[in-house]
C-alpha positions in Angstrom: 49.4 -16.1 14.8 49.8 -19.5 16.7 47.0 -20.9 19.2 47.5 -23.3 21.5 45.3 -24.5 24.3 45.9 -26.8 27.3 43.0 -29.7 28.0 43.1 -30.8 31.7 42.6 -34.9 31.7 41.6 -36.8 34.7 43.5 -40.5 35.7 43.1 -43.3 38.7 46.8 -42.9 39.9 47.2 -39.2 39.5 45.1 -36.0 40.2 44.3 -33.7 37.9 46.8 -33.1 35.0 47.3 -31.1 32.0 48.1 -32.2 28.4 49.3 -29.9 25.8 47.0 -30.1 22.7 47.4 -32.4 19.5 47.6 -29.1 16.8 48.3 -25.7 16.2 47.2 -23.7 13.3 48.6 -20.1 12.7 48.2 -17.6 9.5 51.3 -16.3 7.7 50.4 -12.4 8.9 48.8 -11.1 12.0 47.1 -7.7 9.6 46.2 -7.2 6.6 44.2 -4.2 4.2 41.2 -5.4 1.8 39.1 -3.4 -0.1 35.1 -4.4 0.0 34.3 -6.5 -2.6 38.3 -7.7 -3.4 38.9 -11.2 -2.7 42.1 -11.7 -0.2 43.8 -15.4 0.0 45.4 -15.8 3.5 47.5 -18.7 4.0 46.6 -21.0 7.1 49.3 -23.3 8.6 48.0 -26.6 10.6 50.9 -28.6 12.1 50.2 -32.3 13.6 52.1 -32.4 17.0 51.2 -35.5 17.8 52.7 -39.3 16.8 49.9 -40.7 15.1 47.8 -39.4 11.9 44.6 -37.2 12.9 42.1 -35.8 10.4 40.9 -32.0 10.9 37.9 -30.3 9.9 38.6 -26.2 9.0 35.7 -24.0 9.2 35.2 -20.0 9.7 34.3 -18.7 13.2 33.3 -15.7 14.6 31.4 -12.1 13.1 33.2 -12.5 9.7 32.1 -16.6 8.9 30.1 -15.0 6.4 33.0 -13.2 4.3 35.7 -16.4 4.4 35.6 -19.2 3.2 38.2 -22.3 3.2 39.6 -24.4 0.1 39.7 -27.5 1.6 37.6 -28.1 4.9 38.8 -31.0 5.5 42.9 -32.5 5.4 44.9 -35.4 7.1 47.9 -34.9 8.5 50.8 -37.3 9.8 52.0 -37.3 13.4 54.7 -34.0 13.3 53.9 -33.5 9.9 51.8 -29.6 8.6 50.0 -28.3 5.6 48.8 -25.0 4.6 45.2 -24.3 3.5 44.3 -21.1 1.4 41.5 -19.5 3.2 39.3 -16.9 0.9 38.3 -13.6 2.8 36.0 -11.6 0.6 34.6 -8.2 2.4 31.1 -7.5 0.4 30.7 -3.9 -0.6 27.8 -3.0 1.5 27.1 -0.3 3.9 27.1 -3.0 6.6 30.6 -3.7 6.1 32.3 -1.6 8.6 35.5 0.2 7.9 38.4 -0.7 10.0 39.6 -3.1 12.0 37.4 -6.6 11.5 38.7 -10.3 12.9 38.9 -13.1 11.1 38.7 -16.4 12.5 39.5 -19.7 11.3 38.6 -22.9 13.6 40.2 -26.5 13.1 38.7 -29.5 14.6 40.3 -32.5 15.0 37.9 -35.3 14.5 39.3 -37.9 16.9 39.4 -35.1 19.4 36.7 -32.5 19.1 37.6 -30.7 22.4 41.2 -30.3 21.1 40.2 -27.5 18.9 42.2 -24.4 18.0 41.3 -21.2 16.3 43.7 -18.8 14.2 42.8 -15.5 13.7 44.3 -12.4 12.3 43.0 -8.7 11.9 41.4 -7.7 8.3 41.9 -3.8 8.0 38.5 -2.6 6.0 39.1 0.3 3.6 36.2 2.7 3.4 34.2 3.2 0.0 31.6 5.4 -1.5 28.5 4.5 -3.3 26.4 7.9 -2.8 22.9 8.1 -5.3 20.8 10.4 -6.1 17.4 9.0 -7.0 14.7 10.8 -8.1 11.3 11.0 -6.9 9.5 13.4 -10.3 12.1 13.5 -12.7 10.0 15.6 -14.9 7.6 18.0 -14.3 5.3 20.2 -16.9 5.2 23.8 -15.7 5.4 27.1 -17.5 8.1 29.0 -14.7 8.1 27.5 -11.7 8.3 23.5 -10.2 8.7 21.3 -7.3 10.5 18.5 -7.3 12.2 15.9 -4.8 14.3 13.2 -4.7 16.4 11.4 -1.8 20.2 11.4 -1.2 21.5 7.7 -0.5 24.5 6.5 1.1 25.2 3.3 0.0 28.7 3.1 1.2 30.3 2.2 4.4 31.0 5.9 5.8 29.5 9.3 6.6 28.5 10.9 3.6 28.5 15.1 4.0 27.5 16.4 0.7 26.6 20.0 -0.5 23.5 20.2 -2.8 24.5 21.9 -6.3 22.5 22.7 -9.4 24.2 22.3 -12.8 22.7 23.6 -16.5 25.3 24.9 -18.5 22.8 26.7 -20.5 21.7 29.2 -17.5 17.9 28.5 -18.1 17.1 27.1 -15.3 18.0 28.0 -11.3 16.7 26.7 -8.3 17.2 26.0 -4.3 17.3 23.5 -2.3 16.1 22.3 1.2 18.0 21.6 2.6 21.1 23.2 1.0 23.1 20.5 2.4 22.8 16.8 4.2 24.5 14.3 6.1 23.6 11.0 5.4 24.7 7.4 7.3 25.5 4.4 5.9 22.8 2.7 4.8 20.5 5.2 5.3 18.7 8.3 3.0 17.7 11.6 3.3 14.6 13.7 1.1 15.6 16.7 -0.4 13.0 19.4 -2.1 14.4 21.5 -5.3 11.8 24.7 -6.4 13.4 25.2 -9.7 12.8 28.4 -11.5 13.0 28.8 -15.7 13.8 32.3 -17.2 10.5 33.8 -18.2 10.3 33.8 -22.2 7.3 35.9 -23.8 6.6 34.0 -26.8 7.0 29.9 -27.1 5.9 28.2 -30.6 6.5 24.6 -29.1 6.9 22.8 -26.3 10.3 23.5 -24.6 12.1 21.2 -22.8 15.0 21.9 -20.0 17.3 19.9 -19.3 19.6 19.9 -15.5 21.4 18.2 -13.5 21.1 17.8 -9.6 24.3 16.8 -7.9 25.4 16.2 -4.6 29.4 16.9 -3.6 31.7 16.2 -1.1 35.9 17.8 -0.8 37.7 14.1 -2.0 34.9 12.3 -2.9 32.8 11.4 -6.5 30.2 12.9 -6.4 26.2 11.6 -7.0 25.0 13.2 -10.2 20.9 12.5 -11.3 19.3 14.0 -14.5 16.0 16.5 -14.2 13.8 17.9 -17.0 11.3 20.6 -17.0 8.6 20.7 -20.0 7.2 23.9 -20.6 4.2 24.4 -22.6 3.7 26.6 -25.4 2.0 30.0 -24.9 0.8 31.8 -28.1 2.6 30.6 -30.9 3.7 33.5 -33.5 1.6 32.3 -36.4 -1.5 33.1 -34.2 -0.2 35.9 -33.3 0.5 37.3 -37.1 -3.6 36.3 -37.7 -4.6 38.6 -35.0 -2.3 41.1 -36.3 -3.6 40.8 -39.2 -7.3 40.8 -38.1 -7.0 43.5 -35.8 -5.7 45.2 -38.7 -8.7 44.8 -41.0 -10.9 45.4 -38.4 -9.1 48.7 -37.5 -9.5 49.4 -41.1 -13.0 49.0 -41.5 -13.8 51.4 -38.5 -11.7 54.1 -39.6 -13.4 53.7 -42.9 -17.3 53.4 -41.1 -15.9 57.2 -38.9 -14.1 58.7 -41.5 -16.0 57.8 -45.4 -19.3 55.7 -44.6 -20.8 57.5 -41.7 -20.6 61.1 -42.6 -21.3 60.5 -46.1 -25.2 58.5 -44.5 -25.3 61.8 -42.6 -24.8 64.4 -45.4 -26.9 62.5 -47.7 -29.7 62.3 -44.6 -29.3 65.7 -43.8 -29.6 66.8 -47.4 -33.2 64.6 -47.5 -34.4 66.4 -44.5 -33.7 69.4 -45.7 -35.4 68.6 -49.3 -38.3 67.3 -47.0 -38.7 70.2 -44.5 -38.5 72.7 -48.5 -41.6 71.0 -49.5 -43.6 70.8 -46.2 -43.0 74.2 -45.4 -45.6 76.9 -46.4 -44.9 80.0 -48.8 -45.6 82.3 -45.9 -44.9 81.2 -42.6 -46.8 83.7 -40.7 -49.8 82.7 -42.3 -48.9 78.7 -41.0 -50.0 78.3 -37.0 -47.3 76.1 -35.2 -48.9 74.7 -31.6 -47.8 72.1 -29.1 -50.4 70.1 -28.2 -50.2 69.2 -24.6 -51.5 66.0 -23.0 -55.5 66.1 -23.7 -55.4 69.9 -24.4 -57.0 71.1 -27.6 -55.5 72.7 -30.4 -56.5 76.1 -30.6 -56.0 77.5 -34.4 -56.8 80.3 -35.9 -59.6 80.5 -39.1 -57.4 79.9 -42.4 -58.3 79.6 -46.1 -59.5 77.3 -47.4 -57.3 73.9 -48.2 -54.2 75.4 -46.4 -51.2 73.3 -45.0 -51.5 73.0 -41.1 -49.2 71.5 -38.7 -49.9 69.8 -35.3 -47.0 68.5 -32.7 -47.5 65.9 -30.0 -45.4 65.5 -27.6 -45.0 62.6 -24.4 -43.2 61.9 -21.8 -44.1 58.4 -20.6 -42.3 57.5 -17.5 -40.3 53.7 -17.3 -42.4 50.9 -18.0 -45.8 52.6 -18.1 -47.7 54.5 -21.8 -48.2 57.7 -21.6 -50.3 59.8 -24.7 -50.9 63.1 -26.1 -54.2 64.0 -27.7 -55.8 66.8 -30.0 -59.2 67.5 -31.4 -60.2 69.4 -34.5 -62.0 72.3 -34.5 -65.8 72.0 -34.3 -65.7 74.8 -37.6 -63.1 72.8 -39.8 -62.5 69.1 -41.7 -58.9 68.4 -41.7 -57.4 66.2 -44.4 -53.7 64.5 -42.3 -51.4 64.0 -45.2 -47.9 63.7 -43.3 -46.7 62.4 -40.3 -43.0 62.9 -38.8 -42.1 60.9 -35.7 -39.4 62.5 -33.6 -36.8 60.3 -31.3 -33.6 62.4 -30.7 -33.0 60.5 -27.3 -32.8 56.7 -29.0 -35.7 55.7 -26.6 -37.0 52.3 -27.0 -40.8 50.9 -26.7 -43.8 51.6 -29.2 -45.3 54.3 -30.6 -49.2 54.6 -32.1 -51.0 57.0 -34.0 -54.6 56.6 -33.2 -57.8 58.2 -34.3 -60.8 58.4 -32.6 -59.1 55.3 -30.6 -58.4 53.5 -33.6 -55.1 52.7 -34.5 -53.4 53.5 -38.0 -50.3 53.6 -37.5 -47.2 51.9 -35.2 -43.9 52.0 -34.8 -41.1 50.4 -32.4 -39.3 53.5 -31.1 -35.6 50.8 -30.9 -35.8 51.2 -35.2 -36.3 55.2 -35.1 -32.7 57.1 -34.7 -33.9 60.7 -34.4 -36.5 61.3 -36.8 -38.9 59.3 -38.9 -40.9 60.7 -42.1 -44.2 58.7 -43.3 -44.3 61.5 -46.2 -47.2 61.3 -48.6 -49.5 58.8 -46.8 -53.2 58.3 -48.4 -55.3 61.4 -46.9 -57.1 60.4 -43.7 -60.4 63.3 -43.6 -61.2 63.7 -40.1 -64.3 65.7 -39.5 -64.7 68.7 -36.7 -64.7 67.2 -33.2 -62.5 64.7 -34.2 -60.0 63.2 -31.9 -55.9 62.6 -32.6 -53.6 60.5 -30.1 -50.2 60.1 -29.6 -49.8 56.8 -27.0 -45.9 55.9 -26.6 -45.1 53.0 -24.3 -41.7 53.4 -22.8 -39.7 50.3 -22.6 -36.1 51.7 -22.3 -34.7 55.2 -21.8 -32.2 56.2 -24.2 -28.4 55.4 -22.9 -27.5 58.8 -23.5 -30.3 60.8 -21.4 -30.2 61.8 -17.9 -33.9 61.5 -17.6 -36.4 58.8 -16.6 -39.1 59.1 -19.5 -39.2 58.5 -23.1 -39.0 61.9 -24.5 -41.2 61.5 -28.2 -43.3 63.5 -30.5 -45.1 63.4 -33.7 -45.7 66.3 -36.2 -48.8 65.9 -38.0 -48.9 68.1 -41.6 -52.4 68.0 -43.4 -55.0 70.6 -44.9 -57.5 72.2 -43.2 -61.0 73.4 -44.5 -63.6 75.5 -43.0 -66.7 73.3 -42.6 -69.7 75.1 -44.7 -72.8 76.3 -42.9 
């Protein structure tokens, strides 16, 4: 393209006139294609039309200065003669670049007449590029299922980027969605996208697990951006704990069935069998001639006159409501000594609190109710003589009702066994 400009110049003898100018400068091509970042050499031709030698300074003008640059800024030329100068056009591969038509401008000065300066310029024709990434705000997360993470979509290329959101793991572990499922981006610019990612539930994991996926985002024609992700799930109950359990629950399974189906009954036969050995030598030869009275709370025993030095048997019973003692008392006859050999304390509901045996207020014996299951025996005790008029008590205190009764008192007795002997007038 050739530029030339007219300079009006004012004389004594004349009005105003016009000159043509001293130079013209053109480039070999009015268009040409470059690709961002590729160098282009355009050839510059600067012609001398005057008759007497001129120096020129070349330098780039206009939006694109900053992409061109000249080989030699400065040249001499000859009246009528020209040169060429290679002039270095070099489109950087940024998203400010803009695709398309861009004009490049060359300006040469001559230095003896500054205001004689001409401009070439031609049209550069910008091809568009891509540079689309994927960067990664959590690029691993720790999770056992489920996890959030986000990461942007940039465009650092010089035209619209449209791309589709896609999740990629070959091994079909892992799936996920996005939001949003797709995204337009400028040049230069970015836009956040969220993935919930979702890993198949497995039952059992030894060790850590780690999943590996990709995140990519397409576009019909185009590379696409590809970024790595990880998910790190923890162990849950590793097998070799779970073969100890196993094999505890095992044992312990064992030792139950054995306690229900060899220890226990076996403690109850043999327990039964004592009673029963007990009960044969505390009973009497003929039980009709053996009175058998329940002594009520401070109610006294009422017997009938025996022989001499037989076996008698007295039963106390209480009822002591939650938290408070309760007793039951009997007195001997004023016509009999009575010689208490054998004492049997009964518990059939599993109460707890404390039981005494007390004579004439004094206490001989005492017993906590929580270490009697059913029936106690204190066989064969050293004879206590109690004399006629004599008083026998039963106090329970009643700290806990048996789990397995409906009732609100401790339910407890004691059966007295001894020999009775008429007192002599």
């Amino acid at each position: 393209m050739e530029v030339t400009r007219a300079m009006p110049v004012r004389t004594q003898h004349q009005g105003v006139a016009f000159r043509t100018v001293s130079v013209q400068t053109w480039f070999s091509t009015d268009e040409i294609e470059a690709r961002p970042g590729v160098q282009q050499v355009l050839p510059l031709s600067i012609q001398n039309l005057g008759d007497s030698t001129e120096s020129y300074t070349i330098v780039p003008a206009g939006l694109s200065a900053s992409w061109t640059t000249v080989q030699r800024g400065n040249i001499t030329l000859f009246g009528g003669s020209q040169d060429v100068v290679d002039v270095r056009v070099t489109p950087p591969q940024l998203s400010t670049t803009s695709a398309g038509p861009n004009v490049i401008a060359v300006r040469v000065i001559p230095q003896g007449a500054p205001d004689d300066a001409v401009v070439a310029e031609m049209v550069l024709m910008v091809h568009p590029f891509d540079d689309r990434r994927i960067v990664t705000l959590q690029p691993i997360q720790r999770a056992r299922h489920r996890a959030n993470y986000e990461f942007m979509v940039e465009n650092h290329g010089n035209g619209l980027a449209s791309c589709r959101l896609r999740l990629i793991d070959p091994s079909n572990r892992i799936d996920g969605s996005f939001d949003p499922p797709a995204v337009g981006v400028a040049p230069g610019a970015a836009n956040l996208v969220r993935l919930k990612a979702r890993a198949q539930r497995g039952l059992f994991r030894r060790s850590t697990r780690t999943l590996e996926f990709e995140v990519e985002a397409e576009q019909q024609g185009h590379e696409p951006a590809i970024a790595s992700l990880a998910l790190v799930q923890p162990p849950t109950i590793p097998l070799a704990v779970l073969g100890r359990v196993a094999a505890v629950a095992a044992l312990v399974g064992a030792a139950i069935a054995a306690w229900f189906g060899v220890v226990r009954p076996e403690i109850r036969d043999a327990a039964d069998l004592r009673v029963d050995e007990r009960i044969a030598e505390l009973a009497p030869a003929d039980p009709d001639q053996v009175p058998t009275t329940t002594i009520a709370e401070d109610v006294p025993v009422e017997t009938t006159p025996i022989e001499e030095g037989e076996p008698t048997f007295y039963r106390l019973a209480v009822d002591a409501p939650l938290t408070q003692t309760a007793d039951s008392t009997l007195s001997i006859p004023e016509t009999d000594e009575f010689d208490l050999t054998d004492v049997r304390v009964e518990n059939s509901l599993n109460d707890a609190g404390i039981g005494t045996l007390l004579v004439n207020g004094e206490p001989y014996f005492q017993w906590s109710l929580s270490n009697i299951r059913g029936q106690l025996f204190e066989p064969n005790i050293t004879p206590i003589r109690l004399q006629p008029g004599d008083n026998v008590t039963f106090a329970v205190r009643c700290d806990a009702v048996g789990a397995e009764s409906s009732k609100s008192t401790c339910t407890t007795a004691i059966n007295i066994r001894g020999l009775t002997r008429p007192v002599a007038d």
